[in-house]
N, C-alpha and C positions, 0 to 999 in steps of 0.2 A: 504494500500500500504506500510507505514512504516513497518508493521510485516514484510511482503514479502520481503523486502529491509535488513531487520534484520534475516531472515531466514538463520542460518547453511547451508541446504540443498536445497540452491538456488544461482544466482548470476542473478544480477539488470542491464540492460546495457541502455547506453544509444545508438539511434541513429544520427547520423551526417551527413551529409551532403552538403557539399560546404561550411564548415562549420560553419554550422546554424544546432543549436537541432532540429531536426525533428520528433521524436518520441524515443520510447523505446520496452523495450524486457526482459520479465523476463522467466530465465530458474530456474523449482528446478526438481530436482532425488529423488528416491524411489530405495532402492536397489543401488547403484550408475550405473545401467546397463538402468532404466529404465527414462527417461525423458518428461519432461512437457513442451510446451511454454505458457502461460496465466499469465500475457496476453502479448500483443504484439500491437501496436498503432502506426501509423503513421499518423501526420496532415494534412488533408485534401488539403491544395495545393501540396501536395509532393507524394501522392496515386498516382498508373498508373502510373509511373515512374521505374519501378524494382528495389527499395530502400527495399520493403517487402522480395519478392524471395531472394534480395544477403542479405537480413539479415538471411533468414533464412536457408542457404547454411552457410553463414559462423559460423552462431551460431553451427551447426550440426557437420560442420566439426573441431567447438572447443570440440568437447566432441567424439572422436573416439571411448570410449568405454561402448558408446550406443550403446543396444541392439533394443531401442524399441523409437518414437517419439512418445507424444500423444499431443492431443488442443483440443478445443472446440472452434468452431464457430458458430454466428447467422445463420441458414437456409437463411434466409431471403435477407442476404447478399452475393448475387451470386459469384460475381466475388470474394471475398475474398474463397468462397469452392471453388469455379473452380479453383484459385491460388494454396491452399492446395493439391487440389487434380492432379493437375498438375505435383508436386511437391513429388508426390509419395503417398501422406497421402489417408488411404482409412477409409469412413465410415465404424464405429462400429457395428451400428446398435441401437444403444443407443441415446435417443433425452431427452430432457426434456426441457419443457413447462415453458418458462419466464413469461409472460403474453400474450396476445391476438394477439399480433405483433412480436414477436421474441420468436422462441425454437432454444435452443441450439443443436446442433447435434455433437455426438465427433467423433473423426479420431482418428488414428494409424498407424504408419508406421513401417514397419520394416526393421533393419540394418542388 
């Protein structure tokens, strides 16, 4: 996580809330057109709340000259794809195999 936080071609954010930390959000670029969120966290009492969606509206619409979103999410984890995909993000078609319980499947979205 420190590289990430030290990364040129990233920015570390926190999230806030009634204001108590409730998670975080790290954006990096490629190209500075094409963007990442990985990872992204929010604490468990604070999920289900639409704290995730207005993060990630607002993070999107801090970078207007994105061309392209992309993430990786757990399959496994419904409701956070169903959120992504809500959201506009559409599977790749690309998955890979964490262990026995969780493959990662990536999205993309485009601007």
């Amino acid at each position: 996580m420190i590289t990430r936080i030290n990364n040129p071609n990233g920015d570390f954010y926190k999230i806030v809330a009634d204001n108590i930390l409730v998670g975080a959000i790290y954006v990096f670029w490629r190209k500075k057109v094409q963007y990442w969120i990985s990872p992204m966290f929010i604490l468990p009492l604070y999920q289900s709340k639409g704290i995730a969606k207005r993060t990630i509206t607002l993070i999107e619409e801090m970078y207007p000259q994105a061309t392209t979103w992309e993430l990786a999410a757990i399959s496994e984890e419904k409701r956070t794809c169903y959120l992504y995909e809500k959201m506009g993000y559409n599977k790749t078609g690309i998955s890979k195999k964490i262990n026995d319980n969780a493959t990662l499947i990536f999205y993309k979205k485009f601007c």
